[in-house]
C-alpha positions as CSV (number, residue, x, y, z in Angstrom):
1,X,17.3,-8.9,-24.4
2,X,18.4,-8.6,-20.8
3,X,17.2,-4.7,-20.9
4,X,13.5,-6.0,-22.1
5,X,13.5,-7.9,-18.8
6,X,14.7,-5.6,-16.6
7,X,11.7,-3.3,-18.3
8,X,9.3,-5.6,-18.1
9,X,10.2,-7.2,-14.8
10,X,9.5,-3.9,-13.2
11,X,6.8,-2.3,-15.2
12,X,4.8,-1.2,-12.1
13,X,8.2,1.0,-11.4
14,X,7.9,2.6,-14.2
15,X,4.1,3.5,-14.3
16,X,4.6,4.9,-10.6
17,X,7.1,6.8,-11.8
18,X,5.4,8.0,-15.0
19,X,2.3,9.0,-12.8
20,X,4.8,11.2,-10.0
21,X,6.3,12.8,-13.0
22,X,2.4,13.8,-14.3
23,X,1.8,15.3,-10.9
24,X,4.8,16.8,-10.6
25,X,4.3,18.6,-13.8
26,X,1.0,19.4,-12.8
27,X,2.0,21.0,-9.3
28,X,5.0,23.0,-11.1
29,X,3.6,24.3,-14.7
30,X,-0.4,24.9,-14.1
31,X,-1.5,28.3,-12.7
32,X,-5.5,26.9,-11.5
33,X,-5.1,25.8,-7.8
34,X,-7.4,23.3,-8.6
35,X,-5.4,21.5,-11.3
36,X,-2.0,21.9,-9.1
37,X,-4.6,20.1,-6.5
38,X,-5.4,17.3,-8.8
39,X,-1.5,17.0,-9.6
40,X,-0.8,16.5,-5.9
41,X,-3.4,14.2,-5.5
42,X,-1.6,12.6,-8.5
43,X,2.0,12.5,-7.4
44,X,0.2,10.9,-3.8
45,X,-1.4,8.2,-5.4
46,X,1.7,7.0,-7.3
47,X,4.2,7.2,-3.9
48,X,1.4,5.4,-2.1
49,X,1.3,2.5,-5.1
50,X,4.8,2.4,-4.9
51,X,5.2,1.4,-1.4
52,X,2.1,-0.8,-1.1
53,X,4.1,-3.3,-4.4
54,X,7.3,-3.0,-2.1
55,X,4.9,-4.8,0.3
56,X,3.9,-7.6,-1.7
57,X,5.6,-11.0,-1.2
58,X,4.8,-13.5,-3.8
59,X,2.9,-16.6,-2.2
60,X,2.5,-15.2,1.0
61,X,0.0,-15.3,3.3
62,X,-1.5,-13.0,6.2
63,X,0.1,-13.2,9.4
64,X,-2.4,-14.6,11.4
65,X,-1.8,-18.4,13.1
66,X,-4.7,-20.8,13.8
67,X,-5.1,-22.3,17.5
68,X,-3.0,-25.4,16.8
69,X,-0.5,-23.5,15.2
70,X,0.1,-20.6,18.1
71,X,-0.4,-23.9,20.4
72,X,2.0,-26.5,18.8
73,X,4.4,-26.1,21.8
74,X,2.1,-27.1,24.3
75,X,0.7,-30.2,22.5
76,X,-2.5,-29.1,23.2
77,X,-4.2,-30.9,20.2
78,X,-3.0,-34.7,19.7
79,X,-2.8,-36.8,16.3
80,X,-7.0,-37.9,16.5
81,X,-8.0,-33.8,18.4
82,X,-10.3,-31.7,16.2
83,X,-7.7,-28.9,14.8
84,X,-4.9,-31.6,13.8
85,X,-4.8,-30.0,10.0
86,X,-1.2,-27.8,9.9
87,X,-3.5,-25.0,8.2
88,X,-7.0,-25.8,8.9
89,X,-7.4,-25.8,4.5
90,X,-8.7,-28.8,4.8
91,X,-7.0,-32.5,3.7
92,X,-6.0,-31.0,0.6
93,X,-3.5,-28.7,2.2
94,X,-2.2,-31.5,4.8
95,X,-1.5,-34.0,1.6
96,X,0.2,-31.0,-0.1
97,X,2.4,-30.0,2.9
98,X,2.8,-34.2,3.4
99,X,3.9,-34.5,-0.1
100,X,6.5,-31.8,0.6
101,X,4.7,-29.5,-2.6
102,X,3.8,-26.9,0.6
103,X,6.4,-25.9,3.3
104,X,4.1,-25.8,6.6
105,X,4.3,-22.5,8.5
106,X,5.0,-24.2,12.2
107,X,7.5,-27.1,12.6
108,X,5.5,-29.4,14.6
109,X,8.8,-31.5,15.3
110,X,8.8,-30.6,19.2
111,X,9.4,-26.7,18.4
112,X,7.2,-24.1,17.4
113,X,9.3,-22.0,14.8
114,X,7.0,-19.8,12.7
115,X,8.5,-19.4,8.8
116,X,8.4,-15.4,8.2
117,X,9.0,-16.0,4.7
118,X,5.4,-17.5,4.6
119,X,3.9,-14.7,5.9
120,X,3.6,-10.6,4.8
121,X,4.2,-7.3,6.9
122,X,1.2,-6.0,7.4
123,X,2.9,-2.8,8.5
124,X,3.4,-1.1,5.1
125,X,-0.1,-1.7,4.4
126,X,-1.5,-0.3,7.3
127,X,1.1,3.0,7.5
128,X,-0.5,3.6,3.2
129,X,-4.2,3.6,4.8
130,X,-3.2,6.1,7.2
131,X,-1.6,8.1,4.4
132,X,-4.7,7.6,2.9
133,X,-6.8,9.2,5.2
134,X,-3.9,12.6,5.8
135,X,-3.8,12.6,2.0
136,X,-7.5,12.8,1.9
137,X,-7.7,15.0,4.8
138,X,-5.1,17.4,2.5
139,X,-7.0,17.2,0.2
140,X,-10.2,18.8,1.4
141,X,-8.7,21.6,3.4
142,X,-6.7,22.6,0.3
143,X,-9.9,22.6,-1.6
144,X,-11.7,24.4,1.2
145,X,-9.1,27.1,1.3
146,X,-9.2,27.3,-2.5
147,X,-12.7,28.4,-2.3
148,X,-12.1,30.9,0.1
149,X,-9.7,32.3,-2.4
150,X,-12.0,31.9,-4.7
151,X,-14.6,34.3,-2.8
152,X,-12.0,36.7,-1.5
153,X,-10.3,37.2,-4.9
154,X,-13.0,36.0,-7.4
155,X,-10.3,33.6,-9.3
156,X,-8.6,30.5,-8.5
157,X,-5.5,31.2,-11.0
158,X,-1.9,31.4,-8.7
159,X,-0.8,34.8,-11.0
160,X,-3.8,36.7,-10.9
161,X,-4.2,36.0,-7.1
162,X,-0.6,37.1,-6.7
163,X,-1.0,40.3,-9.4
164,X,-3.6,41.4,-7.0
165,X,-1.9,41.1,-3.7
166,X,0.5,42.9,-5.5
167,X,-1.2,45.9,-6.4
168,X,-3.1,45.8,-3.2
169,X,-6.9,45.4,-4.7
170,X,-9.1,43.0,-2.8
């Protein structure tokens, strides 16, 4: 029983590693360039989901404070001022955070300690967009550079491309 909920529990592991071993397969067995391409693109995709559900923080939110909260310090709102809401949700959220069902973000005790655990890193998120864009940018000069074989050898399989630098036929 406690094996089916260590397999459950991290399913998404197991489908990124399911999709690296497809692309791996794919770089490694097939001779057409363009398939070896796709299985790149492939083993990319699943290293890429992998670190973006590393990122993810259950009940978090996005790192960004309102004016009251990056100004709780300085008092600069009072009890009656217009941002006096914790989170600016509304009076739901204050009646949830004063019923003590949501932790507020900022103490507003005199101090203005900011919970991390409320909040996600953006960072991993941001470096997988720029991986993105290289991966992309891989992508298309691979392809470009397969056509050129294509034109200068007339194929795009790897072993008839090598059989004729080989022999020395162009």
């Amino acid at each position: 029983m406690e094996l089916l909920k260590a397999i459950v529990g991290g399913m998404n592991y197991w489908i990124f590693i399911i999709l690296m071993m497809i692309g791996l397969y794919a770089m490694i067995t097939k001779n057409n360039l363009v398939k070896k391409l796709i299985g790149m693109s492939i083993f990319q995709t699943s290293i890429l989901l992998f670190f973006i559900s590393l990122a993810v923080k259950e009940g978090a939110t996005i790192p960004i404070l309102h004016h009251d909260q990056a100004h709780a310090k300085q008092g600069d709102h009072g009890e009656g001022g217009k941002h006096s809401d914790p989170s600016h949700k509304g009076k739901e959220a204050a009646s949830a955070i004063e019923e003590g069902k949501e932790k507020p973000s900022v103490s507003h005790a005199g101090s203005s300690k900011i919970d991390p655990d409320r909040f996600t890193n953006p960072l991993p998120h941001v470096l997988m967009l720029t991986a993105i864009v290289v991966g992309v940018s891989t992508l298309g000069v691979a392809l470009s550079i397969t056509q050129k074989l294509y034109t200068e050898f007339g194929t795009i399989e790897e072993n008839e491309i090598l059989d004729q630098l080989k022999s020395g036929d162009d």
